[in-house]
Each structure stands twice: as structure tokens, then as C-alpha cells.
C-alpha positions in Angstrom: 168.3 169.1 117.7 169.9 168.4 120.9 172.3 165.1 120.8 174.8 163.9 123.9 177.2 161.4 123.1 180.3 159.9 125.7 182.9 158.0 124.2 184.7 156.3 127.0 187.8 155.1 125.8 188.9 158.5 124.7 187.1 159.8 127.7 185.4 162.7 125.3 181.7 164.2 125.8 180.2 165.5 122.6 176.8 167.8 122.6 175.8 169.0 120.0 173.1 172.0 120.2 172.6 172.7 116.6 172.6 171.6 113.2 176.6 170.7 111.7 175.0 172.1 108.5 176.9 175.9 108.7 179.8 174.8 110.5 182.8 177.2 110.3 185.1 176.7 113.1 185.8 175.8 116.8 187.5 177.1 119.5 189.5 175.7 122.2 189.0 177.0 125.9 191.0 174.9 128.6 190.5 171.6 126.7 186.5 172.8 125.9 186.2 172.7 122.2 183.4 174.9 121.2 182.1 174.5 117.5 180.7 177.3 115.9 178.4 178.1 112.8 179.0 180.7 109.9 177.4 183.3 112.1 178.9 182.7 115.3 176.6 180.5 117.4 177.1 177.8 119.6 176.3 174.5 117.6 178.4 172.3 119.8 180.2 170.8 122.6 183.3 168.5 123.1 185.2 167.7 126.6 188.2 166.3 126.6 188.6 164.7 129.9 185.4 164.6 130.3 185.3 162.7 133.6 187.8 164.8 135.7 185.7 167.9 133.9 182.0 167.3 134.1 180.5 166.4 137.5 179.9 162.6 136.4 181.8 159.6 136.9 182.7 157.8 133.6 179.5 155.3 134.5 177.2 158.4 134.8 178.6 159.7 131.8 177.7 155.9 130.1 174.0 156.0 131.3 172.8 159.7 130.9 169.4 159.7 129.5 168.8 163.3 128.2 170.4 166.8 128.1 169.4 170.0 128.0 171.6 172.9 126.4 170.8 176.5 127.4 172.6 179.4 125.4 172.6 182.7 126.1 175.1 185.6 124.9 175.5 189.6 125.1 177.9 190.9 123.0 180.7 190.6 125.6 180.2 186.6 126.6 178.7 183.6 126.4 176.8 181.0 129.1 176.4 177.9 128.0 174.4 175.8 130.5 174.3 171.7 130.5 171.7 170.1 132.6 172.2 166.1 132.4 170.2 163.5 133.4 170.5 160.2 134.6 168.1 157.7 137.1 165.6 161.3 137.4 168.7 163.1 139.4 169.8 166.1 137.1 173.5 167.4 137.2 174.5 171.0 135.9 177.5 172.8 134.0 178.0 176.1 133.2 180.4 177.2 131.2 181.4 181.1 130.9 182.9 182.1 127.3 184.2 185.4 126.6 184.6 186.6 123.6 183.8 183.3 121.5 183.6 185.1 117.6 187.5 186.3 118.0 189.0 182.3 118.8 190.0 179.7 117.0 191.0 176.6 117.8 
């Protein structure tokens, strides 16, 4: 389950990359706020600030069409890759995590 929400008045992005179902915790990494399961995983997404963060204006933001969420950790850190898309042009961020299971938010 991949979802992509933007609520512009708060000018927040939320993707969520997993089921909310295990929940535990989230952390908060330079106004990134990672949400985490019971074990650890990436399950989510929220940017504050989203249009001075992410590489789309707040109209972008309004009209992207899909997302795709990439994940991929060692036991040192985490990548999390966001490729957006909007009008067939796709727009990336990646996001380097260290450490993720130590943090809390």
C-alpha cells in the first residue's frame, strides 16, 4: 500500500509506505517525521514544509498523480527514495537515515 497525500494549508506531505496496523513510533529528523512499525520499518512519511523541502512547488505538490517509495537499509542506515509524478515528468528524493531504531520523536 503506497498512499501520497499534500495538505496545503498546513503545507505537510504525508506517504505512507505501509500498513498503520503495527505502528509503534516516529521519529523526527530535521522536520522529516518518519513513522515506524513494531519492528522497526519504514511505514511512513510526513514533511513539514513540504514545499521549501521537496523539489515541488505547492501546485505540483496539489496535482501529483502517483509515488513510488523505495526502502532500503543495512544495519548502519536507511535510504528512503521518493520518486513523484506529475504530467509524465518524475521528480526524486532521497532521504539518508542513520540509525532510525534508536530515535524518537
Amino acid at each position: 500500500m503506497t498512499r501520497f497525500e499534500y495538505h496545503r494549508k498546513d503545507d505537510i506531505a504525508v506517504f505512507e509506505h505501509g500498513s498503520y496496523d503495527d505502528y509503534e513510533r516516529s521519529i523526527d529528523v530535521a522536520n522529516f517525521v518518519i513513522d515506524l512499525d513494531t519492528e522497526g520499518n519504514f511505514i511512513g512519511l510526513e514533511v513539514i514544509g513540504a514545499s521549501d523541502k521537496l523539489p515541488l512547488t505547492e501546485d505540483e505538490l496539489d496535482e501529483v498523480e502517483d509515488i513510488e517509495i523505495d526502502v532500503h537499509s543495512d544495519e548502519e542506515s536507511t535510504m528512503i527514495s521518493i520518486t513523484m509524478t506529475k504530467d509524465e515528468k518524475k521528480t526524486s528524493l532521497n532521504l539518508p537515515v542513520t540509525d532510525i531504531t534508536g530515535q524518537t520523536a
